[in-house]
N, CA, C and O atoms as CSV, one atom per row, in Angstrom:
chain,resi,resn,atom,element,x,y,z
A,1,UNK,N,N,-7.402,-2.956,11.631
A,1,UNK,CA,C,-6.269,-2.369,10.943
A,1,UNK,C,C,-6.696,-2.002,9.515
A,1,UNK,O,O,-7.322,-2.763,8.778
A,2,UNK,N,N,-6.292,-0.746,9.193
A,2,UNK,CA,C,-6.812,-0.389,8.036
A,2,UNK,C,C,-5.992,-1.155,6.752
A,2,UNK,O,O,-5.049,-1.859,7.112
A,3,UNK,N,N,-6.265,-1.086,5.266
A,3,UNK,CA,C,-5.607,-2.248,4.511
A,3,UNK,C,C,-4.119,-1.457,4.090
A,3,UNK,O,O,-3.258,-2.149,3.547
A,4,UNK,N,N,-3.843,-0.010,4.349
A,4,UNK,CA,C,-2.616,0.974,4.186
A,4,UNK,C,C,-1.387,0.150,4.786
A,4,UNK,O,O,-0.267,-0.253,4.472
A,5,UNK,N,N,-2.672,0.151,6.283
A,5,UNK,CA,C,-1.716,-0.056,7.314
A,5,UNK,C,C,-1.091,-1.693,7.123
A,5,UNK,O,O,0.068,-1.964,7.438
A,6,UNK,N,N,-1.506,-2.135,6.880
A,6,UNK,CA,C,-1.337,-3.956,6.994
A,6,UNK,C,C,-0.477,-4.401,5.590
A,6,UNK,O,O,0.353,-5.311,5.592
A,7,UNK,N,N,-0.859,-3.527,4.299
A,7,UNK,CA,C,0.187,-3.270,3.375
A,7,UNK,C,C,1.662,-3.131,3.736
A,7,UNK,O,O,2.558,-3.903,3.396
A,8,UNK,N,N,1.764,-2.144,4.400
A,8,UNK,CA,C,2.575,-1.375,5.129
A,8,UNK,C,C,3.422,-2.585,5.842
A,8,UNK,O,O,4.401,-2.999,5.221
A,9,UNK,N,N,3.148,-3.096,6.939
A,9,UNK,CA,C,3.148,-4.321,7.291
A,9,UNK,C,C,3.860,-5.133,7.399
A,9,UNK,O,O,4.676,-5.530,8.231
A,10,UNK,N,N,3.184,-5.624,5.625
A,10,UNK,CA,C,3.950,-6.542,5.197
A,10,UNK,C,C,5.461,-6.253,4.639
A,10,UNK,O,O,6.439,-7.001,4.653
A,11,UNK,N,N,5.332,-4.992,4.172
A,11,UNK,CA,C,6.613,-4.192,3.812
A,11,UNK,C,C,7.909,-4.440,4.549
A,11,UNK,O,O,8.983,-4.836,4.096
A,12,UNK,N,N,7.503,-4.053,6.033
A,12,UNK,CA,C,8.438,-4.248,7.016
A,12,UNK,C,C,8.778,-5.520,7.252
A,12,UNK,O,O,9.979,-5.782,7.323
A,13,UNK,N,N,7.724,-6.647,7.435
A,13,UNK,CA,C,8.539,-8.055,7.253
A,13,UNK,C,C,9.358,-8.188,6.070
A,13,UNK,O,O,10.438,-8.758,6.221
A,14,UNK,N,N,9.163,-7.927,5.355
A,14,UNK,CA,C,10.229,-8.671,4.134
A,14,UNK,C,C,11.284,-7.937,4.647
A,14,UNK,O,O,12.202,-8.607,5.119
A,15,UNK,N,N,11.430,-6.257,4.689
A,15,UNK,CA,C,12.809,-5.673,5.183
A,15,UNK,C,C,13.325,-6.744,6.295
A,15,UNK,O,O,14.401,-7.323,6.140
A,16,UNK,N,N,12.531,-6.962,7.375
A,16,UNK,CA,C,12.997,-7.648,8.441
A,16,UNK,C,C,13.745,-9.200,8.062
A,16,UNK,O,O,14.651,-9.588,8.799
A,17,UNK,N,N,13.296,-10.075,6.840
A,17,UNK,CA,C,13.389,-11.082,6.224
A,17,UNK,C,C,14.943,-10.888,5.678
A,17,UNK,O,O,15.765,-11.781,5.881
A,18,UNK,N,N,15.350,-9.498,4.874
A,18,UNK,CA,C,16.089,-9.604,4.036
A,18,UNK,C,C,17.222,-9.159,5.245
A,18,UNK,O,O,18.218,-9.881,5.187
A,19,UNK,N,N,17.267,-8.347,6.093
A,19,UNK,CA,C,17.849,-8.167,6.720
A,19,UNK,C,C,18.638,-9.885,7.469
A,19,UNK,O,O,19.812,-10.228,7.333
A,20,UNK,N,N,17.629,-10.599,8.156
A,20,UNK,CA,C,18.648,-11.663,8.009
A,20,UNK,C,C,18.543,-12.705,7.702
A,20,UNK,O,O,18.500,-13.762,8.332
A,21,UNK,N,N,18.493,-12.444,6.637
A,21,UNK,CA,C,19.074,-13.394,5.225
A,21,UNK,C,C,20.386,-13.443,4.679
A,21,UNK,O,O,20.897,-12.485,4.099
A,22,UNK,N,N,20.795,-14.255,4.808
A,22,UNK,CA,C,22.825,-14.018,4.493
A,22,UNK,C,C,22.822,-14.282,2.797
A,22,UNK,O,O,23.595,-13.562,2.165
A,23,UNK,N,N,22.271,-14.944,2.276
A,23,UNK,CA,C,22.114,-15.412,0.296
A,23,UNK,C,C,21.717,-13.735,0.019
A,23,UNK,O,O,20.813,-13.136,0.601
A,24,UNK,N,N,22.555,-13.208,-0.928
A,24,UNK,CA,C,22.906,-11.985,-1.189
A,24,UNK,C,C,21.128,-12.046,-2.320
A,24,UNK,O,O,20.363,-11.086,-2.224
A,25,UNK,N,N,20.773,-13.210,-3.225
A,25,UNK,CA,C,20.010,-13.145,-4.037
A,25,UNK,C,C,18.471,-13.454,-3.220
A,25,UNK,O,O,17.434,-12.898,-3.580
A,26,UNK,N,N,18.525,-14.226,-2.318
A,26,UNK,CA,C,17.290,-13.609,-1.181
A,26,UNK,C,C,17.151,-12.199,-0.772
A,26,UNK,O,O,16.096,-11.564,-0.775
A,27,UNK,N,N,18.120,-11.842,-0.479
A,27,UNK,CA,C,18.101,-10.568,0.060
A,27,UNK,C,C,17.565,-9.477,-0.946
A,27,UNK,O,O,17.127,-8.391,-0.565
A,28,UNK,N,N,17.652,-9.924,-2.460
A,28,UNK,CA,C,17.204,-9.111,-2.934
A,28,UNK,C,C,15.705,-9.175,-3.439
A,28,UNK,O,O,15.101,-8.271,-4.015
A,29,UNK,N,N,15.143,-10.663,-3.042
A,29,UNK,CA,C,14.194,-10.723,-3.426
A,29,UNK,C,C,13.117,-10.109,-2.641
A,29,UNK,O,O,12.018,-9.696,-3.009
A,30,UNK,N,N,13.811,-10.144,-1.172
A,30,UNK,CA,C,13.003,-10.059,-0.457
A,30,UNK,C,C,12.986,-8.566,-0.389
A,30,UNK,O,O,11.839,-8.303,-0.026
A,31,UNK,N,N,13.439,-7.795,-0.496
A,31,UNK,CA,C,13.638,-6.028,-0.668
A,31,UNK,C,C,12.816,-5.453,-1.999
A,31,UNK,O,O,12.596,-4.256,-2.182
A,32,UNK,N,N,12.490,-6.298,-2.705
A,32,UNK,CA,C,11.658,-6.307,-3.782
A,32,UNK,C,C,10.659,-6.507,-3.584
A,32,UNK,O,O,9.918,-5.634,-4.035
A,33,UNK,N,N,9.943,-7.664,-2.848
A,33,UNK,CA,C,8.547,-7.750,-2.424
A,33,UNK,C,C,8.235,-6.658,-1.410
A,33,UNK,O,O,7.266,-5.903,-1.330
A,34,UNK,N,N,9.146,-6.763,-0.780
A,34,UNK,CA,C,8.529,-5.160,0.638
A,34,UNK,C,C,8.435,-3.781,-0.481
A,34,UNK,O,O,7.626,-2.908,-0.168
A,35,UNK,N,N,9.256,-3.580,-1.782
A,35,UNK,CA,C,9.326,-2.170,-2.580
A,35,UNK,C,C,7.549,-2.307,-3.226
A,35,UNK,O,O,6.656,-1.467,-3.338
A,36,UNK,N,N,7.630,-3.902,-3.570
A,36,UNK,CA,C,5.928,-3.778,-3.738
A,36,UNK,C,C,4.962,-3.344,-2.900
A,36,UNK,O,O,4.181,-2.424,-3.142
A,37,UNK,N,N,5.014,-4.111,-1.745
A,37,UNK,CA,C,4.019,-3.929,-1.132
A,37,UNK,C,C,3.996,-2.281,-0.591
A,37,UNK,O,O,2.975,-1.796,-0.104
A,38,UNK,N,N,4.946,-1.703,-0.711
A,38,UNK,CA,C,4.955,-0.444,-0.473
A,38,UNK,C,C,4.187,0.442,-1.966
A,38,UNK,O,O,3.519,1.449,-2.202
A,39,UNK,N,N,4.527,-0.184,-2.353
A,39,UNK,CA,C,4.217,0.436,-3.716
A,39,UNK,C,C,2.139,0.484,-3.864
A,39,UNK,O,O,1.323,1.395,-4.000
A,40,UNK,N,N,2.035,-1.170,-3.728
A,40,UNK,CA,C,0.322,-1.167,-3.006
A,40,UNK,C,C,-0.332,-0.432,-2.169
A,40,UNK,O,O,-1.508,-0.127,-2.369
A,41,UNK,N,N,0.325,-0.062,-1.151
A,41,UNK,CA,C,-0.100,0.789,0.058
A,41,UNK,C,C,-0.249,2.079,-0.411
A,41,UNK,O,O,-1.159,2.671,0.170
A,42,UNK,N,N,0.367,2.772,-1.321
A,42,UNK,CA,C,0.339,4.116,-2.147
A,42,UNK,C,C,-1.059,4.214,-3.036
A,42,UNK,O,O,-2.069,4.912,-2.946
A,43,UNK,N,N,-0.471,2.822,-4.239
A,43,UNK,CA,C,-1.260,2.533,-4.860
A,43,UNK,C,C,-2.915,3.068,-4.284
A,43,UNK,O,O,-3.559,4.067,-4.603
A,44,UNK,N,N,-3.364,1.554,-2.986
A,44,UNK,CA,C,-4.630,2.047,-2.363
A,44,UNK,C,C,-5.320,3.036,-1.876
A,44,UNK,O,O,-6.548,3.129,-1.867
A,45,UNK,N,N,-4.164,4.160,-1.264
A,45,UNK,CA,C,-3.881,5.063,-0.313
A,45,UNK,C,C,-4.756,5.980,-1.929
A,45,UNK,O,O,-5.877,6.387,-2.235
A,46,UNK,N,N,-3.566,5.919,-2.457
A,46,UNK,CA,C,-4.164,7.484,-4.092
A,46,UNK,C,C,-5.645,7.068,-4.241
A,46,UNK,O,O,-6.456,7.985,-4.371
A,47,UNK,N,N,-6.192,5.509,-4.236
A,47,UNK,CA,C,-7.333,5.080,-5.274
A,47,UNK,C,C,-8.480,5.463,-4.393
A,47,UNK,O,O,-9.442,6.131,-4.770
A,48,UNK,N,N,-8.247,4.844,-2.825
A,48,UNK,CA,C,-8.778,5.447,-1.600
A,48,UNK,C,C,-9.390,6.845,-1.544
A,48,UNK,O,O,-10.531,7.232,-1.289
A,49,UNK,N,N,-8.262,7.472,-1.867
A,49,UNK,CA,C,-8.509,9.117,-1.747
A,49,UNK,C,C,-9.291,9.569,-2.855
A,49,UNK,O,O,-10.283,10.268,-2.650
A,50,UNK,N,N,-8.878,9.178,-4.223
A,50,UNK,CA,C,-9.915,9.565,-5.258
A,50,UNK,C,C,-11.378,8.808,-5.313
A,50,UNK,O,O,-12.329,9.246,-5.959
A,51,UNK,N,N,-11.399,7.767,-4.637
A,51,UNK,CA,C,-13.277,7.324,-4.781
A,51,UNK,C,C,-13.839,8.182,-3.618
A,51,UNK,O,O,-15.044,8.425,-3.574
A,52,UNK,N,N,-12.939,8.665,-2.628
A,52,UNK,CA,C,-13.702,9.435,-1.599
A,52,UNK,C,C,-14.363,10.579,-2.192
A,52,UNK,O,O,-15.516,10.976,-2.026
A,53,UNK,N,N,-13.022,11.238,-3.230
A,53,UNK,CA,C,-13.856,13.157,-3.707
A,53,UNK,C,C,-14.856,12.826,-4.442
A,53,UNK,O,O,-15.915,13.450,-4.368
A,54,UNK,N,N,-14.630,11.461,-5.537
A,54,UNK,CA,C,-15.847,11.150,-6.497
A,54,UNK,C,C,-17.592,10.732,-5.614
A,54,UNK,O,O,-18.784,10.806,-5.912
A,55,UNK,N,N,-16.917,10.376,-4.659
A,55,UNK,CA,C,-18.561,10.004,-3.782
A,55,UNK,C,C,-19.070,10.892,-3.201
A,55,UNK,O,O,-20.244,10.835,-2.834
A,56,UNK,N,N,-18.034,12.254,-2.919
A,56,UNK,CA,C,-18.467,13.010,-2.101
A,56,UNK,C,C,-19.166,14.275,-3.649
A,56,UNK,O,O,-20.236,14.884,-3.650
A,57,UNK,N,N,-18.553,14.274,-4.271
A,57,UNK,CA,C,-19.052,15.075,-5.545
A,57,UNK,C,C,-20.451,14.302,-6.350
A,57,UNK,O,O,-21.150,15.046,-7.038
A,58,UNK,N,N,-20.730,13.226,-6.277
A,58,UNK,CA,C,-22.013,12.854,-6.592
A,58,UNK,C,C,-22.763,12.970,-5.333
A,58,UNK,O,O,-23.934,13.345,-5.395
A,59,UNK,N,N,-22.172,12.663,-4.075
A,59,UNK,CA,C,-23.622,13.354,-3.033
A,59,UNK,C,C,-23.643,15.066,-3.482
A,59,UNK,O,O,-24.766,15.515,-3.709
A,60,UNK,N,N,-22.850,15.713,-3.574
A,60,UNK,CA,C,-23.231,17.136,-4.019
A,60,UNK,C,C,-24.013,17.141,-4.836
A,60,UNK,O,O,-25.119,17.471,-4.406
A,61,UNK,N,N,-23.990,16.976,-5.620
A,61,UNK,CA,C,-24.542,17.115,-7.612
A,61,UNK,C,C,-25.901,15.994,-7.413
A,61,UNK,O,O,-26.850,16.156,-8.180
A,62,UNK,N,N,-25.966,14.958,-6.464
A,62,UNK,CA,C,-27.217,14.572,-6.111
A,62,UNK,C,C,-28.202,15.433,-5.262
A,62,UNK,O,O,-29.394,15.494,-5.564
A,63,UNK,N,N,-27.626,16.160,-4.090
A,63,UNK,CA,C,-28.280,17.117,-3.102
A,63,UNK,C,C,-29.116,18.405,-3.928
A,63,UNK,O,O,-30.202,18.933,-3.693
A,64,UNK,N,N,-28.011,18.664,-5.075
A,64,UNK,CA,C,-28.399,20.190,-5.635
A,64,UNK,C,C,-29.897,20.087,-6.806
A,64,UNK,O,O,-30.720,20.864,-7.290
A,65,UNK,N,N,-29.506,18.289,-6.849
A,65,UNK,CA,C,-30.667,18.140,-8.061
A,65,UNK,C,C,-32.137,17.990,-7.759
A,65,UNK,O,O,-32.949,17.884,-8.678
């Protein structure tokens, strides 16, 4: 499982957590940790994508030299 995906994941348990959870102030905690971990999964997903063009632009600029 990729680490997006398992981020991701965890997201859905906490929804699943807060969902039944009857304490109105659980419920919000727990909708807060899943907004994180969603927030991580982006996070990795953007940082992911930018070390890819940077590795792929030094194999260029290494090939041409």
């Amino acid at each position: 499982m990729q680490p997006t995906e398992q981020l991701l994941r965890h997201a859905t348990e906490c929804e699943e957590m807060a969902r039944f959870t009857r304490d109105l102030e659980s419920r919000a905690t727990w909708r807060r940790m899943a907004d994180r971990w969603r927030r991580c999964a982006e996070v990795f997903a953007r940082e992911s994508a930018v070390s890819r063009v940077r590795a792929h632009e030094r194999r260029k600029h290494a090939a041409a030299a």
